[in-house]
Every structure is written in C-alpha cells, then in structure tokens.
N, CA, C and O atoms as a MOPAC input file, in Angstrom:
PM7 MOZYME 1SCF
protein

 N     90.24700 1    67.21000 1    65.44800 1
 C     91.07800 1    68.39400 1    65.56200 1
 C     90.35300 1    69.47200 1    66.36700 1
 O     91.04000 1    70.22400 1    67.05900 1
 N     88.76600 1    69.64100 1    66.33200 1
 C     88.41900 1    70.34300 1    66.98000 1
 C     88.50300 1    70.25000 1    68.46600 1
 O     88.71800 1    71.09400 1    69.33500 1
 N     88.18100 1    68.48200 1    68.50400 1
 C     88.09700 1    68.44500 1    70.06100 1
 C     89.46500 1    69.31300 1    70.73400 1
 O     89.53200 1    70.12000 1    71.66200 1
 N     90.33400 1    68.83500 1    69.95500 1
 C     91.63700 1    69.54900 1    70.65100 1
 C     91.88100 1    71.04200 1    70.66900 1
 O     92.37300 1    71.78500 1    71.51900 1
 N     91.42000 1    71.22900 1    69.55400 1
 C     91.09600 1    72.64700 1    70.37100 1
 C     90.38400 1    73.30500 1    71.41500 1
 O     90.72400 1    74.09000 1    72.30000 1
 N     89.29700 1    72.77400 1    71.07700 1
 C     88.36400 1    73.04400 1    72.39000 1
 C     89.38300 1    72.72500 1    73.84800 1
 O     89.59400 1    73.53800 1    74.74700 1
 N     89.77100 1    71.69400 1    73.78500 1
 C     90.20500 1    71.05100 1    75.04100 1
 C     91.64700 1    72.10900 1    75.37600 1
 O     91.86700 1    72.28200 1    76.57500 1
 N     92.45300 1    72.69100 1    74.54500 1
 C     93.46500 1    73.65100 1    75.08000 1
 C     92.75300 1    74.78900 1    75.44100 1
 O     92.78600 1    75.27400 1    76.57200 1
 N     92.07300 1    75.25000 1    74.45600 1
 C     91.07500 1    76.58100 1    74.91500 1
 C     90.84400 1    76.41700 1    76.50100 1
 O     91.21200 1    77.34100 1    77.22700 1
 N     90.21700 1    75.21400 1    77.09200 1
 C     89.79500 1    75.05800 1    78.55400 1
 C     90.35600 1    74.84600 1    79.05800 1
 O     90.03600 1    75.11800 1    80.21500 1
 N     91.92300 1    74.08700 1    78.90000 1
 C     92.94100 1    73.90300 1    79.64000 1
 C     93.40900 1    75.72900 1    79.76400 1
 O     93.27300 1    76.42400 1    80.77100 1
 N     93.68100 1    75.94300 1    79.11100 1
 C     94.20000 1    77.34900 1    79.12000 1
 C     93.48000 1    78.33700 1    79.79200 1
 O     94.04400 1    79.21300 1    80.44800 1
 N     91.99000 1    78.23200 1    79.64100 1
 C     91.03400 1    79.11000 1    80.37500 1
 C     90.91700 1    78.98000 1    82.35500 1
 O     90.41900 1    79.76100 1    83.16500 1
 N     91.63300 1    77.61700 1    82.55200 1
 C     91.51000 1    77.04600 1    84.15300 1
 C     92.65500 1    77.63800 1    84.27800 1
 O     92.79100 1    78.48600 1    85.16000 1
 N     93.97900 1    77.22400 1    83.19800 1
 C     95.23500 1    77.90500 1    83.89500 1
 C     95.11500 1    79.32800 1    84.19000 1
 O     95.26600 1    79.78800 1    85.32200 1
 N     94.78900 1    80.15100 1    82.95200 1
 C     94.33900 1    81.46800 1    83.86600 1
 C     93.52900 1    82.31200 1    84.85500 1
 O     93.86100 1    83.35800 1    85.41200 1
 N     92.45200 1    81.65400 1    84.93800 1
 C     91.44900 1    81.78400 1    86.00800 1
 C     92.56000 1    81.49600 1    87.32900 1
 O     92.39300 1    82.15800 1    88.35200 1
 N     93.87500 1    80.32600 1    87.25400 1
 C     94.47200 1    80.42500 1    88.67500 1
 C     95.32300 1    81.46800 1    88.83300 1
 O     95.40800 1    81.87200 1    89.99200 1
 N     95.98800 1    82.03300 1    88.00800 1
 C     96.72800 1    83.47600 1    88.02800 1
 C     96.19900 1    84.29100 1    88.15500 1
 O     96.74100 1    85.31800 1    88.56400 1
 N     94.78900 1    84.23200 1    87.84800 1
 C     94.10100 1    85.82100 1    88.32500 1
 C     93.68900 1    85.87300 1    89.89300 1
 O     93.51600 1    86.93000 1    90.50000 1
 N     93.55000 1    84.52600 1    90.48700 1
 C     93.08900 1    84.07100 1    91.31200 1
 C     94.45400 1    84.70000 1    92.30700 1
 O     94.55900 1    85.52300 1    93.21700 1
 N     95.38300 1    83.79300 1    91.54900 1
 C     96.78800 1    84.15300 1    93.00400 1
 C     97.35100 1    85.77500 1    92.62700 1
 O     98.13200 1    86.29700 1    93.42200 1
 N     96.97500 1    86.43500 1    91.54800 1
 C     96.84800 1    88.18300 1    90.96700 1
 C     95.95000 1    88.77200 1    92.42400 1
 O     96.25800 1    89.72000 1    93.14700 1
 N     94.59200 1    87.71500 1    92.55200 1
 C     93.98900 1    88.86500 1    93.39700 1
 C     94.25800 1    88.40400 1    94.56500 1
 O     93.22900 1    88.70500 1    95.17000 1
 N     95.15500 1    87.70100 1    95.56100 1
 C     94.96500 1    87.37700 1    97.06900 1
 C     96.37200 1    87.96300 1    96.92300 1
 O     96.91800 1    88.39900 1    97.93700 1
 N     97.02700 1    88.01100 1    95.70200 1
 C     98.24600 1    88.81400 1    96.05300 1
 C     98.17000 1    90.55200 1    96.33700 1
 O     98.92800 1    91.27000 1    96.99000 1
 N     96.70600 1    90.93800 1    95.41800 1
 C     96.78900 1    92.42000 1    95.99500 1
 C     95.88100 1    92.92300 1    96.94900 1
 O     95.90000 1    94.11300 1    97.26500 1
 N     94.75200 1    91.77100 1    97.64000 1
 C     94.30200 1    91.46800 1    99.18100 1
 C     95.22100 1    91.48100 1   100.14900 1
 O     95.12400 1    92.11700 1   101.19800 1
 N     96.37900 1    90.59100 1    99.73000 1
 C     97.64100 1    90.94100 1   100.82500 1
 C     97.71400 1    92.50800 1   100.42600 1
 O     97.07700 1    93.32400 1   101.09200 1
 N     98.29600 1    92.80300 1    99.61400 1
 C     98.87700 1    94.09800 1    99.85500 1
 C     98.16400 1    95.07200 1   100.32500 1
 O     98.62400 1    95.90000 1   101.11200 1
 N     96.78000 1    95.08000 1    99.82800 1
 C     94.91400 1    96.18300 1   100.46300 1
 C     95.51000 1    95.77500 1   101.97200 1
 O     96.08800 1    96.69900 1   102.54300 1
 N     95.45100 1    94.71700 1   102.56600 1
 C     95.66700 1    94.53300 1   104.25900 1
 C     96.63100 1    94.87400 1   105.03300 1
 O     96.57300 1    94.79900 1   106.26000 1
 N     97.97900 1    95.43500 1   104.13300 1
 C     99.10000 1    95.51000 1   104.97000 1
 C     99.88100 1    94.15200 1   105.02200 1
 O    101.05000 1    94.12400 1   105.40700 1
 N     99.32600 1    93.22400 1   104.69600 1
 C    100.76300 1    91.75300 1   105.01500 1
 C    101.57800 1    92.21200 1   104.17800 1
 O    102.47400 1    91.41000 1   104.44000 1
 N    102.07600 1    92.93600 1   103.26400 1
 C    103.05100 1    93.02700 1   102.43900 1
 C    104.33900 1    93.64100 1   103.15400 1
 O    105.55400 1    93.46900 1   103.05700 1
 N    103.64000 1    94.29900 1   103.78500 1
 C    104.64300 1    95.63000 1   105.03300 1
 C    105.74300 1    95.02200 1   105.61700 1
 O    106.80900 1    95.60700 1   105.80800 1
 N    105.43600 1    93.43600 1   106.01600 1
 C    105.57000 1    92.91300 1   107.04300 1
 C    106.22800 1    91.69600 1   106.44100 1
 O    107.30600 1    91.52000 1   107.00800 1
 N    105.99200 1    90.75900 1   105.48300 1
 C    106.03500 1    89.35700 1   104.64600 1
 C    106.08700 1    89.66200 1   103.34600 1
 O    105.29200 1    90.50400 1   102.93000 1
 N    107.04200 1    89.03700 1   102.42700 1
 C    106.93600 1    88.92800 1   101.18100 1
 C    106.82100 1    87.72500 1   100.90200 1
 O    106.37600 1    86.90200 1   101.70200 1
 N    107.21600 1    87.44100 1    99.69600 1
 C    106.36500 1    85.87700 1    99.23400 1
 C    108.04900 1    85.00600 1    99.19300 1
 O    107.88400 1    83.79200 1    99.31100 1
 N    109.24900 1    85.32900 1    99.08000 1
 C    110.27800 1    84.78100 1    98.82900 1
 C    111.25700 1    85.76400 1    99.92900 1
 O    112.09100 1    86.18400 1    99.12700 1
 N    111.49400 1    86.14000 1   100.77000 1
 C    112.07600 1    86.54400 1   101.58200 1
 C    111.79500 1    87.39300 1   103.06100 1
 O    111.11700 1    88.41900 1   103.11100 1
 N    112.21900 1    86.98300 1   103.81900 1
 C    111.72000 1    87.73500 1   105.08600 1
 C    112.38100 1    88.88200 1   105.27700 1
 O    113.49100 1    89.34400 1   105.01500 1
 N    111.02900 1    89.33600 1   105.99900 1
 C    110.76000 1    91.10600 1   105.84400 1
 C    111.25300 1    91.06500 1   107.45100 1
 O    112.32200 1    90.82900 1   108.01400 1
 N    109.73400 1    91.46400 1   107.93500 1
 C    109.96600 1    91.71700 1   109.43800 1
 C    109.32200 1    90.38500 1   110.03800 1
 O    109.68400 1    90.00600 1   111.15200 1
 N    108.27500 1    89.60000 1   109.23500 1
 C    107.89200 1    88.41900 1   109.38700 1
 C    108.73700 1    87.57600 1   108.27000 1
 O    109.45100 1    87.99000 1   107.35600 1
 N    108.38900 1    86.20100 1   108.68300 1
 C    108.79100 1    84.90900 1   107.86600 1
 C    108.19300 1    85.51200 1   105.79500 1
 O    107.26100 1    86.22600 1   105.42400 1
 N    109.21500 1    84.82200 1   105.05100 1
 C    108.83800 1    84.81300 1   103.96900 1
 C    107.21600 1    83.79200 1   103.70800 1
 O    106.98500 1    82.76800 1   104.35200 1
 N    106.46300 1    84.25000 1   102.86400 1
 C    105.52200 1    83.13200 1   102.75200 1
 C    106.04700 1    81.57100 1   102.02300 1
 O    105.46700 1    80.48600 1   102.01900 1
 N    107.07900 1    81.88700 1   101.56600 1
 C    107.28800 1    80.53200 1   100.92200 1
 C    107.41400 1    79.63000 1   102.11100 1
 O    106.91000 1    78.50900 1   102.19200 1
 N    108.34300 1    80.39800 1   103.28800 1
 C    108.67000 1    79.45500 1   104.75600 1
 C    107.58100 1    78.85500 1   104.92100 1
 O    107.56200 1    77.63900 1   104.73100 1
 N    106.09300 1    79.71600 1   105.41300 1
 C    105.11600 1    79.27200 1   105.90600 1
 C    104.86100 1    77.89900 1   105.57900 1
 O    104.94000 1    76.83300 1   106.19100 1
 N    104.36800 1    78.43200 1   103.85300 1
 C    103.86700 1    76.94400 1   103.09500 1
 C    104.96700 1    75.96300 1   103.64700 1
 O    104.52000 1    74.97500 1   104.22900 1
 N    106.42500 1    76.08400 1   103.55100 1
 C    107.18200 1    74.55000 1   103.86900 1
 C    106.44100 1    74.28900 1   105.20300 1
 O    106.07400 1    73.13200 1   105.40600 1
 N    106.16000 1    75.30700 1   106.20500 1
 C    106.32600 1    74.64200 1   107.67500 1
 C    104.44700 1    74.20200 1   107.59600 1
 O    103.96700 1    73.25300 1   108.21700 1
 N    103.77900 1    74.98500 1   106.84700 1
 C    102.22000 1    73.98700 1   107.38500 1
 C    101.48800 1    73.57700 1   106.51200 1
 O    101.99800 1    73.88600 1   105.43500 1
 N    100.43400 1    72.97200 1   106.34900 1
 C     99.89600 1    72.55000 1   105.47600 1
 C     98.09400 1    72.40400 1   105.42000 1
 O     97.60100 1    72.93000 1   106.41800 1
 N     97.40500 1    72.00900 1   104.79000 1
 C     96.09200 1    72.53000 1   104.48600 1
 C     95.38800 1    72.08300 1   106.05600 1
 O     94.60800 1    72.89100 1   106.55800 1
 N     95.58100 1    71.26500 1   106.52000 1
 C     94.84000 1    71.56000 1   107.77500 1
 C     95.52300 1    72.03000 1   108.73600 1
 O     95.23600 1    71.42700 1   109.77000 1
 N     96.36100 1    72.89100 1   108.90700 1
 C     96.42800 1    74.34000 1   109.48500 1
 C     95.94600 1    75.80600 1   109.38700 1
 O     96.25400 1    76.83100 1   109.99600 1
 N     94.78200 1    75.42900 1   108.05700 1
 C     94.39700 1    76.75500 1   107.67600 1
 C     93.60800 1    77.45700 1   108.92800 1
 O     93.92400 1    78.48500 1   109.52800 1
 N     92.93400 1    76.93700 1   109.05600 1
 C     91.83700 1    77.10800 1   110.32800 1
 C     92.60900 1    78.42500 1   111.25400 1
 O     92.25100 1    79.58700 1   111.44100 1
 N     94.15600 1    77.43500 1   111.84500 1
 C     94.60100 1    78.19100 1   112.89600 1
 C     95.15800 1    79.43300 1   111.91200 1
 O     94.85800 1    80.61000 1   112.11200 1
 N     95.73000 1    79.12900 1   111.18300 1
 C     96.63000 1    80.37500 1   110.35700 1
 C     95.67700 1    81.61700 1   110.22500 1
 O     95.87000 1    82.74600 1   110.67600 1
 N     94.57000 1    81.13600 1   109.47900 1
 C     93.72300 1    81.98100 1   109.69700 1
 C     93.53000 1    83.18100 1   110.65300 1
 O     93.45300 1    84.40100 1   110.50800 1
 N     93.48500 1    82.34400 1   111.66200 1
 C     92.58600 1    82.71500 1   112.68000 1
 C     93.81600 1    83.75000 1   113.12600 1
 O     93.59700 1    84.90200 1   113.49900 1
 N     95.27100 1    83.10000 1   113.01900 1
 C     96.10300 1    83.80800 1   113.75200 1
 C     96.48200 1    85.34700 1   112.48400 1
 O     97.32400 1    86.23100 1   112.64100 1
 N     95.76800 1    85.21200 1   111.63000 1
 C     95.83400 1    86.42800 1   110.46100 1
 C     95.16200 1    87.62700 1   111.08300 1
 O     95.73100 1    88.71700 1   111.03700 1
 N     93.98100 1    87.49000 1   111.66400 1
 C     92.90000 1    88.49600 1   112.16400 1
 C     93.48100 1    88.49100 1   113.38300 1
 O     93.49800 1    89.65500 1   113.78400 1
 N     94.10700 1    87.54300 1   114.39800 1
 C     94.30600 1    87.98400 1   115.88200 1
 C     95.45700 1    87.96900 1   116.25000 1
 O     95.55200 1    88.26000 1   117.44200 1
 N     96.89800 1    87.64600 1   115.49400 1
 C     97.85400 1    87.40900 1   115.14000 1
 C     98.48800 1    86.63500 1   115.95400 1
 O     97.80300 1    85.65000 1   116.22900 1
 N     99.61700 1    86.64700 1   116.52000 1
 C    100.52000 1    85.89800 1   117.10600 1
 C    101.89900 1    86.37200 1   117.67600 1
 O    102.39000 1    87.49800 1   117.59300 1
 N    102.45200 1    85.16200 1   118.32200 1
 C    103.78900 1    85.64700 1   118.59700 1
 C    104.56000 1    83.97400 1   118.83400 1
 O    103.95800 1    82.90300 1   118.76200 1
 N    105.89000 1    84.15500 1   119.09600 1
 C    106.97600 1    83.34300 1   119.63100 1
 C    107.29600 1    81.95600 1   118.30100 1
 O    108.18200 1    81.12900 1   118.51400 1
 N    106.39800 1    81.90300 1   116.93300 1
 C    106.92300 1    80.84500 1   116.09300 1
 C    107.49400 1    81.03100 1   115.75500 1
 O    108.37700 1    80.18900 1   115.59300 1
 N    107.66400 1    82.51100 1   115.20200 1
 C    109.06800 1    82.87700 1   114.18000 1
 C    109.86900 1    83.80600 1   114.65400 1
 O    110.76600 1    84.32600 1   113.99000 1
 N    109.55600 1    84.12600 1   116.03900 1
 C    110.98900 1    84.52900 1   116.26100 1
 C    110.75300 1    85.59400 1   118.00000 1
 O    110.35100 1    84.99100 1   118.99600 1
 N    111.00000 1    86.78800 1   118.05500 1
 C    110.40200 1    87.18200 1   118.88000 1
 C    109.10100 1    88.46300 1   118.33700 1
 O    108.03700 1    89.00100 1   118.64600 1
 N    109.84900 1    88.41200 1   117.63600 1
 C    108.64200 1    89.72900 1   116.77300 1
 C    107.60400 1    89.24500 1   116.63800 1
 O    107.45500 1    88.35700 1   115.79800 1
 N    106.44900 1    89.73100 1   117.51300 1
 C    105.02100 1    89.63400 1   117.30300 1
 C    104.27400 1    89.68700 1   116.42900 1
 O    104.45700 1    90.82300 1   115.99000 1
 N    103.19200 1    89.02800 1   115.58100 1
 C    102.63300 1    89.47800 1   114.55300 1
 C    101.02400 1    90.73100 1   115.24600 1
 O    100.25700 1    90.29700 1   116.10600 1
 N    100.91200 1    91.67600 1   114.85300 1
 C     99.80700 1    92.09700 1   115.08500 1
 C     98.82200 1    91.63400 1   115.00300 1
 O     98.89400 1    90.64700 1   114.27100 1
 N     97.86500 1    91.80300 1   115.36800 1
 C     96.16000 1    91.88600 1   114.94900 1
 C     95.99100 1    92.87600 1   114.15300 1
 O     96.32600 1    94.05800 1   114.23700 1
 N     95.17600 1    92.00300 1   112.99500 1
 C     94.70800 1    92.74400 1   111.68400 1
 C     93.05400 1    92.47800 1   111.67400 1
 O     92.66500 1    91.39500 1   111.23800 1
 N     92.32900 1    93.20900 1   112.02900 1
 C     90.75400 1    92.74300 1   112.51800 1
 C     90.09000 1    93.81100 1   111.38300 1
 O     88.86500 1    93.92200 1   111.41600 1
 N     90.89200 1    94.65900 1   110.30800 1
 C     90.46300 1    94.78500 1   109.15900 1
 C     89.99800 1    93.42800 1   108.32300 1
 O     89.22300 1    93.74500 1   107.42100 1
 N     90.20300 1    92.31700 1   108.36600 1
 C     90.54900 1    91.22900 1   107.83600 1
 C     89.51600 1    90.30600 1   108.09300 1
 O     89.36000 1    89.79100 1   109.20000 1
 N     88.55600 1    89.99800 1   106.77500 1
 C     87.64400 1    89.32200 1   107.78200 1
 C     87.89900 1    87.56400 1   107.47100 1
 O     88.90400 1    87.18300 1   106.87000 1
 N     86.89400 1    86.65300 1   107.94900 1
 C     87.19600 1    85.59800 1   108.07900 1
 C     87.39400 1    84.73100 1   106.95600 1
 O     88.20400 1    83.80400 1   106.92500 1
 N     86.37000 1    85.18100 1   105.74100 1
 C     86.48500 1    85.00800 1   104.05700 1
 C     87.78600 1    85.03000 1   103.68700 1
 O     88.39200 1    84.07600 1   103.19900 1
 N     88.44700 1    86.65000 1   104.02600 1
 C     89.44900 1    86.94600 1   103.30500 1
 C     90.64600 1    86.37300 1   103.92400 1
 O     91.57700 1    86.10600 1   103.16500 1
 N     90.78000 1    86.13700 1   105.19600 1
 C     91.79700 1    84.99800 1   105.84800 1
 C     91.42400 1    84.01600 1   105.19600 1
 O     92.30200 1    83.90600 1   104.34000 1
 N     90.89200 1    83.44000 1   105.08000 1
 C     90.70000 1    81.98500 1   104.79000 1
 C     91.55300 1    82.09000 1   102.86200 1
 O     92.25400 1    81.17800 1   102.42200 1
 N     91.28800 1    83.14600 1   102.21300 1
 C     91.89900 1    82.91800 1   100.88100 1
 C     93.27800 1    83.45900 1   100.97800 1
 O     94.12000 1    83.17000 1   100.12700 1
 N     93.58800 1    84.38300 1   102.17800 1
 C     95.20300 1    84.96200 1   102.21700 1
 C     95.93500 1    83.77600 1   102.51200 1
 O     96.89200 1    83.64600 1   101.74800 1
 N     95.77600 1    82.52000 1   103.67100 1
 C     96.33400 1    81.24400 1   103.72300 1
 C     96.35800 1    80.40600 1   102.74500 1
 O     97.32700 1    79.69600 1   102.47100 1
 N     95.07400 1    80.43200 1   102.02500 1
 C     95.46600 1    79.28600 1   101.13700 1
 C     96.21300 1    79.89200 1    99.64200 1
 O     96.43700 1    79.25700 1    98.61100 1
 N     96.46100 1    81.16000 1    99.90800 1
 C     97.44100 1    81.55500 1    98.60500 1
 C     98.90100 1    81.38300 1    99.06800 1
 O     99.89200 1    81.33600 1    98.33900 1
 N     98.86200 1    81.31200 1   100.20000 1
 C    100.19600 1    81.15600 1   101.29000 1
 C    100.65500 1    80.07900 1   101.11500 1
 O    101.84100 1    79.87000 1   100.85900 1
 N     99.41000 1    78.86500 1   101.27700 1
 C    100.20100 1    77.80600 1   101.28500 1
 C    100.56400 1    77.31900 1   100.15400 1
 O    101.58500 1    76.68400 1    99.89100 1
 N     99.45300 1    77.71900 1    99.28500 1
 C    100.09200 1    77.43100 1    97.40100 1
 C    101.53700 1    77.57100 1    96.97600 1
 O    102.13000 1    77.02800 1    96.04300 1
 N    102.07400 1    78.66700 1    98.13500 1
 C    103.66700 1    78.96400 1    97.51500 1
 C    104.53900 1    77.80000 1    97.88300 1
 O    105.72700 1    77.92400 1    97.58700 1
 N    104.25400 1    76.95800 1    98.33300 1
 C    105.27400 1    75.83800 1    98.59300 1
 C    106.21100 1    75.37900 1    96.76800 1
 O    107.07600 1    74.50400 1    96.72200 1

C-alpha cells in the first residue's frame, strides 16, 4: 500500500512539474510580446499556436527558433513576423517546444 502511494505522490509530482513548466513558457511568451501577436487557440495577427504545432514538428525546432529571434514572412500569410532579438537562443528554444506541445 505504501508503494502505491509513494508511486502517485511521483506520478503526481512529474504531472505538475509539467504545468508549471508550460505556466512558465506561457508567461515568457507573454514577458516577450508573442502574446500581442499569437494566442495559443486562435489567430491574432499571427497563426494560432495550436496551427503551428499541427503544421511542424520537433525537428523544425532549430528553424522555428531561429525564425523567433529573426522572424519571418510569406508562411502564414502576408503579415510579417518581426524580429524579436530581446529573445535569446535558450528562451527560443523553450517558446517552440511549448508551441509544439499544443498539438
């Protein structure tokens, strides 16, 4: 009986460690400004993030990334994404992969 406790205690302790996890790249987006621009279930002035996650997947992080800090243009539409060079390469790298989690 104990083991099982123990064992929900740690199941329960990983499940929340990931909500605090997607708690804090959700208010990294917002510290950076992607919120302005993208929400997580509907498009703003950019694509919703849920779109993203359908359209790429973990080895696109690299470019996504990259296109977070130097941004982009012509995938989603004509609206340009800015350059955000507040943004460093750490924190791109965890704003995508909370991105792509939303699938």
């Amino acid at each position: 009986m104990k083991a099982i406790y123990v064992s929900l205690l740690a199941a329960a302790g990983i499940m929340s460690a990931g909500a605090v996890s997607a708690a804090d790249e959700s208010a990294l987006a917002k510290s950076k400004g992607c919120l302005a621009c993208h929400a997580v279930d509907k498009k703003v002035v950019g694509p919703a993030y849920q779109e993203v996650a359908k359209k790429y997947t973990a080895k696109d992080e690299a470019m996504l990334a990259e296109k977070v800090i130097k941004g982009g243009k012509g995938v989603w539409g004509p609206v340009p994404m800015p350059p955000n060079a507040s943004v460093t390469p750490e924190e791109a790298k965890k704003l995508v992969g909370w991105i792509l989690s939303l699938k």
